[in-house]
N, C-alpha and C positions, 0 to 999 in steps of 0.2 A: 291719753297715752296708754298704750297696754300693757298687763301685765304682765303677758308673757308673750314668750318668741321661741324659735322652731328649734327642736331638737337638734338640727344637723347642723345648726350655726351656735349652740351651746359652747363654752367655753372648755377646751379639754381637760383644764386642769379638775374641772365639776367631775367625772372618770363617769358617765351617767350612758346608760345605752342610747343608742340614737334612733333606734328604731320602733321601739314597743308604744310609742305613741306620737303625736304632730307636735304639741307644743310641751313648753314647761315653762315655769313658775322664772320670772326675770328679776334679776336684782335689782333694790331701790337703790337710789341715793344713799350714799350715808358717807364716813370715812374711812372704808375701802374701795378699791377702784372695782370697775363695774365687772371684772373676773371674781370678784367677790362670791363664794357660794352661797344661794337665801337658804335661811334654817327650812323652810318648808322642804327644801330641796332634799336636805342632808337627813331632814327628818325619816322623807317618805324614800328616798333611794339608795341611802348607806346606811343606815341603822335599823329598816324597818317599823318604824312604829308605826308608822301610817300609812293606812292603802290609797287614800285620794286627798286632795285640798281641803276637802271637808272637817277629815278626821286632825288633819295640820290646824285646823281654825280652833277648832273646837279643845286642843291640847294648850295650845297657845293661850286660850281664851280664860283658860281654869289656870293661868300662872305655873305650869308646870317644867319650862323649862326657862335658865337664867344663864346669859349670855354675859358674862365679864362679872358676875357675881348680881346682876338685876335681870329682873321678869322679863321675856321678851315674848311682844303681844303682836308685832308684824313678821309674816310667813316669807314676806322679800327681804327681811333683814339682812346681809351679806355678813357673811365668818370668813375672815382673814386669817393669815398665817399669826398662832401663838392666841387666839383668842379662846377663851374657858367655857363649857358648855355644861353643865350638870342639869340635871334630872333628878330631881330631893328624890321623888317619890319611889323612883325605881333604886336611888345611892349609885347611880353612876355618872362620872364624870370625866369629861374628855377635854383632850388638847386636838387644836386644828393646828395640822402640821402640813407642810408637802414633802412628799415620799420622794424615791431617787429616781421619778418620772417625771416627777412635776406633779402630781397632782395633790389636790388637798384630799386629805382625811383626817381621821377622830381615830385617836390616840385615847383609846381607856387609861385613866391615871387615877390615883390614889387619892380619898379624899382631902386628905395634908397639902397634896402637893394642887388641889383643886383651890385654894387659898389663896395665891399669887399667880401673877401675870407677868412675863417677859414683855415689853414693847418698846418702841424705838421714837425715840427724842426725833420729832419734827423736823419742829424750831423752838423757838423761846423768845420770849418776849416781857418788857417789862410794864408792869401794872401798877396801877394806883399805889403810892407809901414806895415805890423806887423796887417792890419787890421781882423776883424774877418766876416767870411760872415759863412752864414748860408744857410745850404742844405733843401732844402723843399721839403715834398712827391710829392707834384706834379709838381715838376721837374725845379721849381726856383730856383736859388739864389738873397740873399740879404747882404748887408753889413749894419752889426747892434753891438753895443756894447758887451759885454761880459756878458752881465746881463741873458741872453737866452743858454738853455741847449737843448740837445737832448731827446727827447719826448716831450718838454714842446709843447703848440699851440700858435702861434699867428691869430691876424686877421691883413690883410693887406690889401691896396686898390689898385683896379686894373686898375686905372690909375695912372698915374706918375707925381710927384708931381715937382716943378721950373727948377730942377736939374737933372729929369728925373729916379729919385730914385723911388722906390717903399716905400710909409708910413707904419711903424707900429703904431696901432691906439689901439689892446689892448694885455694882452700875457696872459696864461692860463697855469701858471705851471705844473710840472706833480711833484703831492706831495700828501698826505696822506689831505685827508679834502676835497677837488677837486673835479668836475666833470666830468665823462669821458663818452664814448659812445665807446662799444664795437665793432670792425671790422671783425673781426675772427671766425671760432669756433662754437660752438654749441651757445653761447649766444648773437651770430651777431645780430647788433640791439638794444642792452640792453642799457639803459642809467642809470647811478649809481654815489654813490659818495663811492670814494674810501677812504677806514677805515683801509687798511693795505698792504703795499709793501712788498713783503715776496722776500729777494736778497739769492741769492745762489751761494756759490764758486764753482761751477762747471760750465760744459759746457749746464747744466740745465738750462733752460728758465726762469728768473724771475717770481713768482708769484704777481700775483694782485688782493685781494678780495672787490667786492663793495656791496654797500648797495642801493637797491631801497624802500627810503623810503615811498613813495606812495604805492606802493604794500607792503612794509615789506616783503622783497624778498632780501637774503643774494644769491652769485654766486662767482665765483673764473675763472680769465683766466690767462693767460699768455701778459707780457711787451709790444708785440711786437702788440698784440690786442687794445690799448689801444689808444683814439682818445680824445686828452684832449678838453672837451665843455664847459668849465663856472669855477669858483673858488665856492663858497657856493650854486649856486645854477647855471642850465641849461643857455647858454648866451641867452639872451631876443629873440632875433633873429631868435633862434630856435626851440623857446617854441614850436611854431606849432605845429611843424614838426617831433618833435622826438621822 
C-alpha cells in the first residue's frame, strides 16, 4: 500500500497547498481517523523544520519530538484534535487544535500546560479484578472508578505518577449545561454550550444543539462531533486557543 496520495484529494482540514508538489505523506493507521494529520506533515508544512521526508526521518529518528508525552519515530503518525507535541531540544510545545475553519493546527503552549492532555472517554470496559478502565480517543487506556461515562472528557497527565498510573486531575461531563467544541461537520471548530441532547430510538445519530453565547449563534450536530472542553465555561487552558 502507499504511502502517500495526491495533493488535491488531501484532507482540507491538513490547510497544506495543493499545488507545489503531486503527492504527500498519507496517514497510518492508528487511533485517529484517517483526516488524522501525519507529524511528517505538520513537521515539513506548518512549523517548518523540514524541507523534505528525509530531514522528517532523520528528526524523528534522533527521538526529537514526543507526541502525548512519548518519542514518536513514524512520519505517518496522525495528530488529532487536543494531542501534545513538544520539541525538548528547541523548549517548544504545542496543542493540536482546529481553528474556526476547520482546520488543525499547533497551538504554541507553555511548558506547564505541555503536562496534560484533554481526551474523550471512548467507552469503558471492565477488566480482570472487576476493575473499570476507560478507552481514550487517542488510543490510551486508564483504570479509573465508575464515576466516568462515554463521551464524558477528562484531562490527564502525561507523566506517570509513583505507581506508574496515569492521574486524573479534572472530568468534563457530557451533559446539557456543558461546554463542548465541535470536531465534525460543517460546524468543525465551533465551541458552544450545550442547551439540549436530542436521543433517538433508532439507528439515527443523536442530536446535539449548542449555543454560542458570545456570538449569540444557536447550531445543531450530531453525538459523535462533540469534544466535551469545560463545565460552565471553556477550560482556562484553552481560552487562547479556541
Amino acid at each position: 500500500m502507499s504511502k502517500y496520495l495526491k495533493r488535491l484529494v488531501a484532507p482540507e482540514s491538513w490547510h497544506i497547498p495543493k499545488k507545489v508538489q503531486k503527492f504527500v505523506m498519507k496517514t497510518a493507521p492508528g487511533p485517529h481517523n484517517a483526516g488524522a494529520l501525519p507529524v511528517g506533515v505538520w513537521l515539513r508544512e506548518h512549523i517548518g523544520l523540514a524541507q523534505n521526508a528525509s530531514e522528517v526521518r532523520k528528526i524523528l529518528h534522533q527521538r526529537d519530538v514526543l507526541v502525548n508525552g512519548r518519542a514518536c519515530r513514524d512520519p505517518q503518525m496522525g495528530l488529532g484534535v487536543f494531542d501534545i507535541v513538544s520539541i525538548p531540544k528547541l523548549g517548544n510545545h504545542y496543542r493540536i487544535q482546529l481553528d474556526k475553519r476547520g482546520n488543525l493546527v499547533g497551538v504554541e503552549i507553555p511548558a506547564e500546560s505541555a503536562k496534560t492532555r484533554l481526551c474523550k472517554i471512548r467507552n469503558k470496559t471492565t477488566v480482570k479484578g472487576g476493575k473499570v478502565q476507560l478507552n481514550l480517543a487517542y488510543g490510551a487506556n486508564i483504570l479509573a472508578d465508575n464515576t466516568y461515562k462515554a463521551k464524558d472528557s477528562i484531562v490527564v497527565t502525561l507523566g506517570t505518577d509513583g505507581d506508574g498510573r496515569f492521574q486524573i486531575i479534572d472530568h468534563f461531563p457530557f451533559e446539557e449545561g456543558n461546554v463542548a467544541m465541535v470536531v465534525g461537520g460543517k460546524h468543525s471548530g465551533k465551541v458552544g454550550r450545550i442547551v439540549e441532547i436530542i436521543r433517538t430510538a433508532s439507528s439515527v445519530p443523536n442530536r446535539v444543539i449548542l449555543v454560542d453565547d458570545a456570538a449569540a449563534e444557536r447550531f445543531e450536530t450530531i453525538e459523535e462531533y462533540i469534544f466535551m472542553v469545560g463545565r460552565s465555561a471553556i477550560a482556562p487552558e484553552l481560552e487562547a486557543s479556541a
